[in-house]
N, CA and C atoms as a LAMMPS dump frame, in Angstrom:
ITEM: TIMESTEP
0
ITEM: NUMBER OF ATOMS
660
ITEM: BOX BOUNDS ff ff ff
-5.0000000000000000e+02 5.0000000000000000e+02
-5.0000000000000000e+02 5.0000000000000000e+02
-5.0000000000000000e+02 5.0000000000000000e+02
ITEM: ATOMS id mol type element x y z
1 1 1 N 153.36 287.06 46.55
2 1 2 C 154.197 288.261 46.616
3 1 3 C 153.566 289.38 45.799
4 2 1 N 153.199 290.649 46.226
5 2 2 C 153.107 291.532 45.944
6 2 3 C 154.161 292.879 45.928
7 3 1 N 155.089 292.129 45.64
8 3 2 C 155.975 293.903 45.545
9 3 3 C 156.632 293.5 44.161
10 4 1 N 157.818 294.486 43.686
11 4 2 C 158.055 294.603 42.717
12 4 3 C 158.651 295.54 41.328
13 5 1 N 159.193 295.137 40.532
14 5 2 C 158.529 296.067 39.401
15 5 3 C 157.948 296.142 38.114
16 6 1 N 157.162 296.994 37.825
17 6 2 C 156.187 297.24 36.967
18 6 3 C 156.617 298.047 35.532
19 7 1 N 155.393 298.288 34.57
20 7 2 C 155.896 299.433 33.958
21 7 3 C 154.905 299.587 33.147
22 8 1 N 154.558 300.804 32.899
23 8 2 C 153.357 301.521 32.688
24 8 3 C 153.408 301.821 30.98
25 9 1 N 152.85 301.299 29.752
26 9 2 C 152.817 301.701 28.659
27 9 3 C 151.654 302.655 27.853
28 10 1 N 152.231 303.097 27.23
29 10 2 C 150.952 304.028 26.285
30 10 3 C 150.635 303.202 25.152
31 11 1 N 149.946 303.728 24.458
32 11 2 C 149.294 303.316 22.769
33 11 3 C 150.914 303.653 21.667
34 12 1 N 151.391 304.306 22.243
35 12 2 C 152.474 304.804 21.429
36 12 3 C 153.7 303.639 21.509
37 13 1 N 153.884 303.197 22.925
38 13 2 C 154.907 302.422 22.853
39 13 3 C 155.842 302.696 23.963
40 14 1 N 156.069 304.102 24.334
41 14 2 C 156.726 304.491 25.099
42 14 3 C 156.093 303.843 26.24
43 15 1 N 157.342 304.147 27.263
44 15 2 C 157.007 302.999 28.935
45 15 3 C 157.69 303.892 30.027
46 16 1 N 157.223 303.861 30.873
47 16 2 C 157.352 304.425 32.185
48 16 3 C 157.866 303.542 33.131
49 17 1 N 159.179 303.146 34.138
50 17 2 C 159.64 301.587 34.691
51 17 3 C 159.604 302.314 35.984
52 18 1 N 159.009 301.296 36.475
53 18 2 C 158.659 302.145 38.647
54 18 3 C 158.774 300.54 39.462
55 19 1 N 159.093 301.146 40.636
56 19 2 C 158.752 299.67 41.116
57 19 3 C 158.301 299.991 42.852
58 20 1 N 157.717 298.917 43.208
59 20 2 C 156.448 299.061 44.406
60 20 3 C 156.384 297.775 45.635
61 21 1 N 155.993 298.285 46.588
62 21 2 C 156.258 297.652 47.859
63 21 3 C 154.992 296.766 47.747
64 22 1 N 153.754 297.062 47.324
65 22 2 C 152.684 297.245 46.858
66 22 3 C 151.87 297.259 45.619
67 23 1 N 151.909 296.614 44.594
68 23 2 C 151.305 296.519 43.099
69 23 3 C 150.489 297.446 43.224
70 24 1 N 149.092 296.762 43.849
71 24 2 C 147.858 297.51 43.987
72 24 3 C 147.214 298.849 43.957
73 25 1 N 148.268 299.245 45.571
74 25 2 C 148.405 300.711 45.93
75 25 3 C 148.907 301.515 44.871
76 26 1 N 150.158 301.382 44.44
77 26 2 C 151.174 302.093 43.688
78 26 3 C 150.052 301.987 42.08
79 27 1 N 149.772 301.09 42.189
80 27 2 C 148.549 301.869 40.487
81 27 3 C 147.65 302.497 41.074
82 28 1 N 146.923 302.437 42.151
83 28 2 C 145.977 303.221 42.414
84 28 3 C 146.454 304.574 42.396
85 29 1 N 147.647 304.707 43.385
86 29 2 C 148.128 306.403 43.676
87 29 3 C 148.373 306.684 41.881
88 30 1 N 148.966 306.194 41.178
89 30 2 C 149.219 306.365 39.825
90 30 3 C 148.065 306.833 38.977
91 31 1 N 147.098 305.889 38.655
92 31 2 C 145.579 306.479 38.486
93 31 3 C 145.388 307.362 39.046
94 32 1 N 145.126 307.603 40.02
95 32 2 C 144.268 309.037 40.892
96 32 3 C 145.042 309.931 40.744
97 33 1 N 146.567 310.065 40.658
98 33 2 C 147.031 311.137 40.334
99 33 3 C 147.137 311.991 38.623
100 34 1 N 147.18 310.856 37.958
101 34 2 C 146.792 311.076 36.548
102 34 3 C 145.215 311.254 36.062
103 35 1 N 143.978 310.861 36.326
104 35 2 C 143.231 311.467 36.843
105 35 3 C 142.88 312.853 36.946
106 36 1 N 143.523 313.594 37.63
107 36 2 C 143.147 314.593 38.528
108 36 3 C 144.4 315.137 37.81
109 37 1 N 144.738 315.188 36.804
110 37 2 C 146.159 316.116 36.332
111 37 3 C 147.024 316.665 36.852
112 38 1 N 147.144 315.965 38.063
113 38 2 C 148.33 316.225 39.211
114 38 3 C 149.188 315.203 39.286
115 39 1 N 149.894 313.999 38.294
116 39 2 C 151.032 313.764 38.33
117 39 3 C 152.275 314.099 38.401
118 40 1 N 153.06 313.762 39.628
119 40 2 C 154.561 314.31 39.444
120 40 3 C 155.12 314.095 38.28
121 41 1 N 154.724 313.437 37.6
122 41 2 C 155.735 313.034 36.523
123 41 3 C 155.01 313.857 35.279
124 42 1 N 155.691 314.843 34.678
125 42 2 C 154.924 315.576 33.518
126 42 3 C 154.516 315.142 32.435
127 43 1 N 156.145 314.042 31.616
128 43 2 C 156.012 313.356 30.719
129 43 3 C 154.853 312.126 30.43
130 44 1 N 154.577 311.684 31.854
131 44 2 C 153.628 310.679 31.601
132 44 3 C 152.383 311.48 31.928
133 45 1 N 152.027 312.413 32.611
134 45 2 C 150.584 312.978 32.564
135 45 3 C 150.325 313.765 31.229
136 46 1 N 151.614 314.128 30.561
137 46 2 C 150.843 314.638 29.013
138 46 3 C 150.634 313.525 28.415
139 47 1 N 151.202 312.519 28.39
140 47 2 C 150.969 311.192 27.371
141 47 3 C 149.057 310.502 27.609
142 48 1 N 149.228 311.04 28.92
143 48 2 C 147.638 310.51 29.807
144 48 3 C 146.709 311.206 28.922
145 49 1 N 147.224 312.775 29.109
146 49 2 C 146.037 313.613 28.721
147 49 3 C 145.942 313.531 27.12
148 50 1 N 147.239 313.459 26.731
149 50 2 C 146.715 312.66 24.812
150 50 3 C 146.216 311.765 24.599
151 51 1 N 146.871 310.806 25.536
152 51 2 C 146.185 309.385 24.585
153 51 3 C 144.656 308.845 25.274
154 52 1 N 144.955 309.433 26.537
155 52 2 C 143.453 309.005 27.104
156 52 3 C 143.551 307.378 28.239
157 53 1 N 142.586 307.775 28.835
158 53 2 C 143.099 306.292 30.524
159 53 3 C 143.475 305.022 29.982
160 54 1 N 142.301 305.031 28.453
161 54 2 C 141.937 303.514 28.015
162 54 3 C 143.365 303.13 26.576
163 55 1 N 144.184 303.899 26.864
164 55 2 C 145.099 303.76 25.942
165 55 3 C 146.775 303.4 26.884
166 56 1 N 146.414 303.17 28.419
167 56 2 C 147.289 302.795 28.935
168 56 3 C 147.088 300.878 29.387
169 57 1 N 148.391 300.73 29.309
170 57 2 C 148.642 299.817 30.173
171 57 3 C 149.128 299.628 31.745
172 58 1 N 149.15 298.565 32.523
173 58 2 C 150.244 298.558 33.698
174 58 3 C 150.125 297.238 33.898
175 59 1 N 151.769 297.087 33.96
176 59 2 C 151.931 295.51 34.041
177 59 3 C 152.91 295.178 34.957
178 60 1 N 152.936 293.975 35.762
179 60 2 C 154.058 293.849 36.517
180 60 3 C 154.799 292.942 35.876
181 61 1 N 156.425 293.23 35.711
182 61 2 C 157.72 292.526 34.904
183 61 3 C 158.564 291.556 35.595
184 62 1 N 158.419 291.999 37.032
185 62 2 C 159.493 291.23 37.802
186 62 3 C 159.08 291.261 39.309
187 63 1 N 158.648 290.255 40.064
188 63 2 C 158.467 289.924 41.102
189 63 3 C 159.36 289.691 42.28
190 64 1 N 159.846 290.595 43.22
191 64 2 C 161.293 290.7 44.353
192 64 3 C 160.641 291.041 45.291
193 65 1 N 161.595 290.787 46.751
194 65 2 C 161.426 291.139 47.593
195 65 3 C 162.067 292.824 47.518
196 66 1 N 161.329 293.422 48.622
197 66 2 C 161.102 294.777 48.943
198 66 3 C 162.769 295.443 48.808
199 67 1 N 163.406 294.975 49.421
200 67 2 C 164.868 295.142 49.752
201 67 3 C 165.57 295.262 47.952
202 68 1 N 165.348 294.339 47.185
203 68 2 C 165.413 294.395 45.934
204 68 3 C 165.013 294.916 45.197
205 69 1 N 164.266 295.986 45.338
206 69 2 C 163.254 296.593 44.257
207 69 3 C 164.215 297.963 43.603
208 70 1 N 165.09 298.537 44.238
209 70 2 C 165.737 299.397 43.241
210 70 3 C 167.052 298.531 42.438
211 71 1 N 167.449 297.356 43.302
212 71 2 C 168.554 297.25 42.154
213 71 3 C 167.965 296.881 40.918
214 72 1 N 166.266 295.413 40.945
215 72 2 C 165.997 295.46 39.431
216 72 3 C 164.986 296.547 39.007
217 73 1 N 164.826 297.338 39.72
218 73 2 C 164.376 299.082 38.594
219 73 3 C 165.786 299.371 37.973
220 74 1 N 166.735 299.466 38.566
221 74 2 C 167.639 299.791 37.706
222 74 3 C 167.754 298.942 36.584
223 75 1 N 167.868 297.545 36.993
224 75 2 C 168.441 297.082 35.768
225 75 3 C 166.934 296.875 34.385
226 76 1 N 166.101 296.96 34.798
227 76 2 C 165.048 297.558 33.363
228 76 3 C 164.951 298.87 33.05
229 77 1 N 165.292 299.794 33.91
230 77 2 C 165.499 301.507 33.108
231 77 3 C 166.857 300.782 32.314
232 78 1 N 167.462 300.187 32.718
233 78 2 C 169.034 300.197 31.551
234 78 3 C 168.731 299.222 30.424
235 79 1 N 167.639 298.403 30.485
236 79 2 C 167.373 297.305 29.434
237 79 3 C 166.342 298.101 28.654
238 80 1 N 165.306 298.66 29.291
239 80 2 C 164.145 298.705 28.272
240 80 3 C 164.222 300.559 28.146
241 81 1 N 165.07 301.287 28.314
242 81 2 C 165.101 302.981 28.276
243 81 3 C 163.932 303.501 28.317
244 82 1 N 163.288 303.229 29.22
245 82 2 C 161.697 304.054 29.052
246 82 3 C 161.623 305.79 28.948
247 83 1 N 161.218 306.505 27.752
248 83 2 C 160.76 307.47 27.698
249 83 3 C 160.11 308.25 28.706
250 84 1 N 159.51 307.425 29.402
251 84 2 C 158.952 308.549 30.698
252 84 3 C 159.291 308.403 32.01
253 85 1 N 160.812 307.957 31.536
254 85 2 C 161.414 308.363 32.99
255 85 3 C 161.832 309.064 33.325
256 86 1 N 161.385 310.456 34.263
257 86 2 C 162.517 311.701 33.976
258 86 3 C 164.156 311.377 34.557
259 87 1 N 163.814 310.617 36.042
260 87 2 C 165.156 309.873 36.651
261 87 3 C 165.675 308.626 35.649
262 88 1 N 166.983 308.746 35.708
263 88 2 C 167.446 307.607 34.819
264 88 3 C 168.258 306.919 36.069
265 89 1 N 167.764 307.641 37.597
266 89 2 C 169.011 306.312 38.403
267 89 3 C 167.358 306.26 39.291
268 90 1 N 167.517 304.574 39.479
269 90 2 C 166.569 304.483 40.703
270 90 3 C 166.55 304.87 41.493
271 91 1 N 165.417 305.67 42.21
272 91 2 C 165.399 306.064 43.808
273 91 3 C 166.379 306.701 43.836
274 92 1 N 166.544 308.085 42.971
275 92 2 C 167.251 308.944 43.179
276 92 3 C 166.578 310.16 42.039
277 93 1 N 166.7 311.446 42.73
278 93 2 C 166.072 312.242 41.762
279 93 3 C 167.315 313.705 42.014
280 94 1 N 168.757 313.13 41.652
281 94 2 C 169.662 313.899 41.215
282 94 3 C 169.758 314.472 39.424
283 95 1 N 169.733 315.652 38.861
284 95 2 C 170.458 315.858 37.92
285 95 3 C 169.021 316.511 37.696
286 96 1 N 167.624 316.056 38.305
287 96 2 C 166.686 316.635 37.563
288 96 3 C 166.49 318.105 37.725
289 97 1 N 165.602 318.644 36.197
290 97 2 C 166.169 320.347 36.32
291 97 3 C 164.821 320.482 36.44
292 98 1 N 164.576 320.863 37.156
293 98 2 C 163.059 321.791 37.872
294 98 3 C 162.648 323.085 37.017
295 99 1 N 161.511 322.921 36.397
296 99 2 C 161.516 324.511 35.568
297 99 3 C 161.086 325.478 36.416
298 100 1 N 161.223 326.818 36.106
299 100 2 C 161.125 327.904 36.638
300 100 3 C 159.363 327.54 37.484
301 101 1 N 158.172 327.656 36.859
302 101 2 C 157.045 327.17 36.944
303 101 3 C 156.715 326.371 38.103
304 102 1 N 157.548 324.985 38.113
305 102 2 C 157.57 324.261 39.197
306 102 3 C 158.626 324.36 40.298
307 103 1 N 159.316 325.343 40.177
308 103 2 C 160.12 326.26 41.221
309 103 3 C 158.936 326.956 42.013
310 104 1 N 158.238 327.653 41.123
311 104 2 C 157.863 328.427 41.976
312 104 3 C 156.258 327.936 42.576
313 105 1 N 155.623 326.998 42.382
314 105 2 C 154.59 326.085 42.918
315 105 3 C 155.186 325.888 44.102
316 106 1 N 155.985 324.578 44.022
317 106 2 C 157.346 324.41 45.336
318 106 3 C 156.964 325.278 46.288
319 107 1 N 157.444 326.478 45.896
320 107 2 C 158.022 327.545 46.789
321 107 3 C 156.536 328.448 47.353
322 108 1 N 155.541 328.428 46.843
323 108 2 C 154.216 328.69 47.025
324 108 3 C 153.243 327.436 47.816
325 109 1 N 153.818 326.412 47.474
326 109 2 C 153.062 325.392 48.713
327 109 3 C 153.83 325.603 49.903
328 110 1 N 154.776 325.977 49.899
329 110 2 C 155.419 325.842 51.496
330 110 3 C 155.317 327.336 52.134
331 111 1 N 155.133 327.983 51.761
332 111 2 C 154.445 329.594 52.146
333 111 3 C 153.551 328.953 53.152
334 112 1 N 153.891 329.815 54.19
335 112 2 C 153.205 329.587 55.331
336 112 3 C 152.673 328.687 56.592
337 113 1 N 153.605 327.732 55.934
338 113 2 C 153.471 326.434 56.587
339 113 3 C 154.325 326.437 58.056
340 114 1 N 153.261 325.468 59.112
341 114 2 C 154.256 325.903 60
342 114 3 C 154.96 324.576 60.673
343 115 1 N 155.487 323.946 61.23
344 115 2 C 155.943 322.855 62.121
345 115 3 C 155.034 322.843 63.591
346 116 1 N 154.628 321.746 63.447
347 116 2 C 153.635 321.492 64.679
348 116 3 C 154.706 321.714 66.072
349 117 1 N 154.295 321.34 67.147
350 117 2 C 154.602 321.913 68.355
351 117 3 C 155.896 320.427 68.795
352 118 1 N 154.79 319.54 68.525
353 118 2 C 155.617 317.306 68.517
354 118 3 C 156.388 317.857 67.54
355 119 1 N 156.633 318.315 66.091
356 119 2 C 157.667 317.783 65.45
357 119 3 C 158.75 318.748 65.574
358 120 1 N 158.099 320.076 65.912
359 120 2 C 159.519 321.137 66.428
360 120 3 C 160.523 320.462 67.885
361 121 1 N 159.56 319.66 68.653
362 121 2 C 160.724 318.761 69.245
363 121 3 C 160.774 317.539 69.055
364 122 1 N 160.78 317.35 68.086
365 122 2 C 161.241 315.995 67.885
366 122 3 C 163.315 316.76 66.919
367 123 1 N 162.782 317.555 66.419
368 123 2 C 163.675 318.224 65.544
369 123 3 C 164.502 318.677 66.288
370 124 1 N 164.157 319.163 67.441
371 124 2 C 165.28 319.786 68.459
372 124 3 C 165.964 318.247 69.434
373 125 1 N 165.463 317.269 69.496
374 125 2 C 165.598 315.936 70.255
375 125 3 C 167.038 315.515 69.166
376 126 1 N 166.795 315.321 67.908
377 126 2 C 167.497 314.921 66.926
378 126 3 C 168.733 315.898 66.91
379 127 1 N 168.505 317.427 67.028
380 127 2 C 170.138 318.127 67.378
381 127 3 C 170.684 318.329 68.427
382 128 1 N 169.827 317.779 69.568
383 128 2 C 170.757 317.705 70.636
384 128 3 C 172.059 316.999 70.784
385 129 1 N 173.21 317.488 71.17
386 129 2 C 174.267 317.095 71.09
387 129 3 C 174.966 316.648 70.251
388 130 1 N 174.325 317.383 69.16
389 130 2 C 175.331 317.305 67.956
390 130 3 C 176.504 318.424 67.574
391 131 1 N 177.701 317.633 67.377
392 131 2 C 178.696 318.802 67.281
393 131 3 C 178.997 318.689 65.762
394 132 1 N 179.736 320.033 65.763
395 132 2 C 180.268 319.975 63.95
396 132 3 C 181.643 320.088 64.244
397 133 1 N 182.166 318.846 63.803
398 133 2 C 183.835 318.585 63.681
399 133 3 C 184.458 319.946 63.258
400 134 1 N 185.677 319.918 63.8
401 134 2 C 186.75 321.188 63.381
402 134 3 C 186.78 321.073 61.727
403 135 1 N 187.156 319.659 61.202
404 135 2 C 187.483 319.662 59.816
405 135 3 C 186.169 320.537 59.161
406 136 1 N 185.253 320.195 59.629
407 136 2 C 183.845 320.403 58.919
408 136 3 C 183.598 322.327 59.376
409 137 1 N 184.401 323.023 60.361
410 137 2 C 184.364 324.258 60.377
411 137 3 C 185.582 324.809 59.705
412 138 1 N 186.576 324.053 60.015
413 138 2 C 187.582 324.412 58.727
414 138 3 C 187.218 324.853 57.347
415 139 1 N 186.645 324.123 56.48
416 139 2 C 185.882 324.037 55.779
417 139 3 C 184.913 324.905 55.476
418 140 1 N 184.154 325.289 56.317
419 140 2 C 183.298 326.324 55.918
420 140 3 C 183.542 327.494 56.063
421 141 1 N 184.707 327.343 57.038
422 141 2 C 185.465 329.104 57.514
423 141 3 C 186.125 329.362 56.109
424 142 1 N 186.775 328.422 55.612
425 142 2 C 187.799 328.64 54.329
426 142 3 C 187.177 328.432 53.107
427 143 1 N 185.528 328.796 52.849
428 143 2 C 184.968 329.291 51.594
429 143 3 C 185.291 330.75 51.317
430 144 1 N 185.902 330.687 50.174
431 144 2 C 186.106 331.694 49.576
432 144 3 C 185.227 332.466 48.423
433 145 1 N 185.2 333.51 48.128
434 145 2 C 184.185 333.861 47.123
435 145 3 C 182.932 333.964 47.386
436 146 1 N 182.738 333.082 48.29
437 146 2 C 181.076 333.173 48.07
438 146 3 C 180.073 334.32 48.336
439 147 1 N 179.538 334.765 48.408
440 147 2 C 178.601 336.445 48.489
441 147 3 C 177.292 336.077 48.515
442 148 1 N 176.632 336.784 49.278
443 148 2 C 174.858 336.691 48.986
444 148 3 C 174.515 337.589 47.428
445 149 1 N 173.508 337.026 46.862
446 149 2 C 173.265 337.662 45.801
447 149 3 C 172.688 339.175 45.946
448 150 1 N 172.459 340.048 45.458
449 150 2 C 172.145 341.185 45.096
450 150 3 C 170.269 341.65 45.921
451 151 1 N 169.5 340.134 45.416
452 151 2 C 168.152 340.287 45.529
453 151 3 C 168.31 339.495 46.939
454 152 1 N 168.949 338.999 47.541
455 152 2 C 169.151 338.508 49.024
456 152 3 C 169.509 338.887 49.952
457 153 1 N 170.531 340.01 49.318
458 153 2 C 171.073 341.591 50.289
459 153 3 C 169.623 342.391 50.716
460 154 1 N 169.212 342.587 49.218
461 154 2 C 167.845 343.657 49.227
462 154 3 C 167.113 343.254 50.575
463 155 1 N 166.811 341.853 50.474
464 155 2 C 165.986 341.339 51.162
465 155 3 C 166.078 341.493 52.55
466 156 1 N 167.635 341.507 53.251
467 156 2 C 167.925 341.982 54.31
468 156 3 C 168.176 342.928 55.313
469 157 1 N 168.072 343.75 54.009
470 157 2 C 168.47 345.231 54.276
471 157 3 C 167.147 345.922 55.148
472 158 1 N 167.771 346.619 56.612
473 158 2 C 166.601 347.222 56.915
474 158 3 C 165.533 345.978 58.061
475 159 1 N 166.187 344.956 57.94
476 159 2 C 165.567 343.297 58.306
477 159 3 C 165.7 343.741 59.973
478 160 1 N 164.626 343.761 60.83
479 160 2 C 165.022 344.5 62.669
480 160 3 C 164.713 342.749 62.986
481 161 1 N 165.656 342.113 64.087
482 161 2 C 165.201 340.853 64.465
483 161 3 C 164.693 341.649 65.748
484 162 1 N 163.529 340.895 66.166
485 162 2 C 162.727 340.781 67.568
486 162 3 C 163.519 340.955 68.46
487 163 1 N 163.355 341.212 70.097
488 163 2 C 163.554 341.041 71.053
489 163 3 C 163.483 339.668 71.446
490 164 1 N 162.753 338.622 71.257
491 164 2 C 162.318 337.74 71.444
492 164 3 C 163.362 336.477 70.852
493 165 1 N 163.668 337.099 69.802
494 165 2 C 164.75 336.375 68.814
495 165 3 C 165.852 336.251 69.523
496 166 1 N 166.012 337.796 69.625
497 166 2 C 167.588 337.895 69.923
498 166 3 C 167.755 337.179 71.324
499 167 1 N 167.035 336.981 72.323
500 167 2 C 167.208 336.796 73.423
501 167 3 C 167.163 335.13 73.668
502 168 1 N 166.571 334.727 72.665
503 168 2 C 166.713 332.785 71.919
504 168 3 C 168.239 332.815 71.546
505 169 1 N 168.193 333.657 70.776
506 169 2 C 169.983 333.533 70.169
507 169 3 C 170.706 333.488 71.257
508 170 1 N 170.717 334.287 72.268
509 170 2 C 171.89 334.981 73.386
510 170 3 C 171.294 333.319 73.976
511 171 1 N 171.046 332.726 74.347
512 171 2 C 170.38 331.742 75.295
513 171 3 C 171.283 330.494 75.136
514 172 1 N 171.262 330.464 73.279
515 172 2 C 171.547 329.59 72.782
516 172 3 C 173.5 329.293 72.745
517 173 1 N 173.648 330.453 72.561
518 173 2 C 174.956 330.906 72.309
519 173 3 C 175.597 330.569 73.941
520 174 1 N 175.135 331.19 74.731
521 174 2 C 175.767 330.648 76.022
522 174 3 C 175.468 329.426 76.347
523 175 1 N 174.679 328.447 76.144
524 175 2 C 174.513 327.242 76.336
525 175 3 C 175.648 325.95 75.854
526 176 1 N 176.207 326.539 74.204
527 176 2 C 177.04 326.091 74.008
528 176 3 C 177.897 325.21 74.502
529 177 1 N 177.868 323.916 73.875
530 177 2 C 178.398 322.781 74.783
531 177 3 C 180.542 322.956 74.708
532 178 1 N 181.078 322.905 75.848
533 178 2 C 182.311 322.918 76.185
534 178 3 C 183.137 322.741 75.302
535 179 1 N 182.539 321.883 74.41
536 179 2 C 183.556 321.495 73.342
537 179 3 C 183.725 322.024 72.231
538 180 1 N 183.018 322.872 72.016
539 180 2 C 182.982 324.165 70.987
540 180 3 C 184.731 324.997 71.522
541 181 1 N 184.598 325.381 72.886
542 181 2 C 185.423 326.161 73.224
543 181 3 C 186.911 325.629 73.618
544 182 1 N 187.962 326.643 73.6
545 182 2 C 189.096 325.988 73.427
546 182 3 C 189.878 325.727 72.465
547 183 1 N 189.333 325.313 71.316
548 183 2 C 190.039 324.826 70.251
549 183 3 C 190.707 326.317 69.521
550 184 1 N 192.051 325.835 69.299
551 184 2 C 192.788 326.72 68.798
552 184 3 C 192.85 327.345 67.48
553 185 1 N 192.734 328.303 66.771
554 185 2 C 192.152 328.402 64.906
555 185 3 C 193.27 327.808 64.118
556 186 1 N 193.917 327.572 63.203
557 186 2 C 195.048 327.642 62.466
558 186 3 C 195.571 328.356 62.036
559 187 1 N 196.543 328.575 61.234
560 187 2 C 196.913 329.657 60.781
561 187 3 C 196.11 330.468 59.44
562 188 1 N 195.689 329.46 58.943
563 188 2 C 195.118 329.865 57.528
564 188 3 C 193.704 330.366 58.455
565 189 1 N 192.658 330.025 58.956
566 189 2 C 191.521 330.609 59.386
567 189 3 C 192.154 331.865 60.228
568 190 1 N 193.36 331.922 60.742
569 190 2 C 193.339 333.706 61.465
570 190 3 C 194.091 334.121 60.718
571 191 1 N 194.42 334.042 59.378
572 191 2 C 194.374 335.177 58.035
573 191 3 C 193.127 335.366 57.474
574 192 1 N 192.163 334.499 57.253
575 192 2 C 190.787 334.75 56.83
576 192 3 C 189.763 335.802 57.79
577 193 1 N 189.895 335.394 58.859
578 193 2 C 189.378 335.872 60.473
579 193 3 C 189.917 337.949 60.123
580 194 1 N 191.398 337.498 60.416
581 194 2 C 192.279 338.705 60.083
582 194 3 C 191.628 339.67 58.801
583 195 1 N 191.593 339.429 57.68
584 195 2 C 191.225 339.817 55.771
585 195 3 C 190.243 340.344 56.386
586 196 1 N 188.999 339.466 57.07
587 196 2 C 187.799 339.873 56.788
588 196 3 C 187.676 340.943 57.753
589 197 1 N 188.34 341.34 58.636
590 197 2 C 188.337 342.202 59.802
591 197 3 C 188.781 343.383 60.116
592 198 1 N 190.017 343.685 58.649
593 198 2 C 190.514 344.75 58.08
594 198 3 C 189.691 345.775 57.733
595 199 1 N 189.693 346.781 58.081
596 199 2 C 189.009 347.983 57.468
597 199 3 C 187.798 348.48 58.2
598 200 1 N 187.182 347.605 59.285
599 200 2 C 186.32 347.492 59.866
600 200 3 C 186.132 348.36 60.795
601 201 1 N 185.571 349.546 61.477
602 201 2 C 185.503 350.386 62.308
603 201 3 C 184.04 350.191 63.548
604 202 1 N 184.283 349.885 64.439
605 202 2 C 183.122 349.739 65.897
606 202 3 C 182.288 351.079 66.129
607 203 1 N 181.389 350.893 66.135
608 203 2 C 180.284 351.674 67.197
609 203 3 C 181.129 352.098 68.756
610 204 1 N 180.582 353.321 69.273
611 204 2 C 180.884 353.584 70.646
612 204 3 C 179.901 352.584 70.797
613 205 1 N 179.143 352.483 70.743
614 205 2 C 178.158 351.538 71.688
615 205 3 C 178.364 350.252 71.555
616 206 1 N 178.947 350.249 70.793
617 206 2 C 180.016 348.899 70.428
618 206 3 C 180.988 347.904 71.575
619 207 1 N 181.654 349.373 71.602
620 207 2 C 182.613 349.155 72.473
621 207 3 C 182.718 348.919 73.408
622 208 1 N 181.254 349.699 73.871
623 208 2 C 181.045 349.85 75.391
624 208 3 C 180.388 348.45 76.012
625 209 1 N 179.915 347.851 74.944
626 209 2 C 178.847 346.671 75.207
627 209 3 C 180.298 345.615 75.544
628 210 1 N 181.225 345.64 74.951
629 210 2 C 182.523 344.59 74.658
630 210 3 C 183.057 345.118 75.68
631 211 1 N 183.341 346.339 76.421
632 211 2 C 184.135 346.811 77.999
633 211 3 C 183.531 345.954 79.115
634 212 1 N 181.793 346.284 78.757
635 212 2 C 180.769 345.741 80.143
636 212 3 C 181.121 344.157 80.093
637 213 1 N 180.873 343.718 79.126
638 213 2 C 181.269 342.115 78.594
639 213 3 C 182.704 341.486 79.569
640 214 1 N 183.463 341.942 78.959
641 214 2 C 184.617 341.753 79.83
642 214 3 C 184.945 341.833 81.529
643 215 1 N 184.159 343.045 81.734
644 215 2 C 184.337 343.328 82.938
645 215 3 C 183.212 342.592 83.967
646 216 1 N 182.355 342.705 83.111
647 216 2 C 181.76 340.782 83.82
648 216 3 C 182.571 339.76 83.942
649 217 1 N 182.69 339.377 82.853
650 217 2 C 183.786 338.157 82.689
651 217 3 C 185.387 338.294 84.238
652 218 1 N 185.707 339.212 84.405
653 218 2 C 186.82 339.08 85.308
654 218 3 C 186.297 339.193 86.746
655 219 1 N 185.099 339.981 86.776
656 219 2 C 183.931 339.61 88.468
657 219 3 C 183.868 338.182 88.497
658 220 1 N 183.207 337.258 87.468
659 220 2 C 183.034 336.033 87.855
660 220 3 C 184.18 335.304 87.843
């Protein structure tokens, strides 16, 4: 058996607890990424770059099948508290706070990136015929408060969508599967509907687009 978990020590004492489908692999990617001062993990690539390669250990603690490998990671992050764990729940990377720095790396590797041609439909295969429950539009109709920020307005302001766009949108919008339509609002969403609609004044060209609209609608 090769899977498992492990745990990685320094000269200092402190320990790092991971666990792997793979022994082998999982130190190799570990090495090469420490190495090359590109570990995800910060705490253990500064400990690397202090103490040096030959001042680490890696050892395997507990031998499981694959299926098992986060419940006993958990239970040695809770026995042995390793210092260089930034996650304290297995196979989960909730609560962690991202610094500004690695916000904005993040946000600079994905600049420009595009979705291949296979995975833009594979992505569209996966939302086909998916509906969003009433409760679940309930719900989002009846957020209150919420506002775009200041620097997200800016951002929009002045924003012209394509011809090309808009005519995807209109495509999309009439395609709309049956079951969207029909359903009746409640009372609380046509006071919200209502609030937000108050004060609001139309374009002639507005209007005229919503006359032609209609007067299609009663030809067919």
């Amino acid at each position: 058996m090769n899977s498992g978990v492990y745990v990685i020590t320094s000269s200092s004492g402190k320990q790092y607890v991971g666990s792997a489908v793979n022994f082998d692999k999982r130190f190799r990617e570990h090495i090469g990424e420490l190495r090359k001062g590109k570990h995800k993990n910060c705490l253990l690539q500064n400990a690397w770059n202090k103490y040096g390669e030959s001042n680490f250990t890696f050892s395997k603690i507990r031998l499981c099948e694959p299926e098992y490998l986060l419940m006993h990671e958990q239970r040695f992050i809770d026995k042995l508290k390793p210092a260089y764990n930034i996650c304290k729940i297995a196979g989960n990377h909730l609560g962690v706070k991202r610094s500004t720095k690695t916000k904005r790396r993040c946000r600079a590797a994905q600049l420009g990136k595009k979705h291949s041609e296979e995975t833009k439909l594979k992505m569209s295969k996966a939302r086909t015929g998916h509906l969003t429950s009433l409760e679940t539009r309930i719900k989002l109709a009846a957020q209150k408060g919420w506002k775009h920020s200041e620097e997200s307005k800016e951002k929009m302001r002045g924003r012209v969508v394509s011809r090309k766009t808009r005519i995807k949108l209109s495509k999309a919008m009439k395609s709309r599967s049956p079951a969207h339509l029909g359903i009746p609002h409640t009372e609380e969403i046509k006071k919200i509907i209502s609030a937000k609609l108050k004060g609001r004044t139309r374009t002639k060209e507005s209007i005229e687009k919503q006359k032609r609209t209609c007067a299609l609608k009663r030809n067919k």
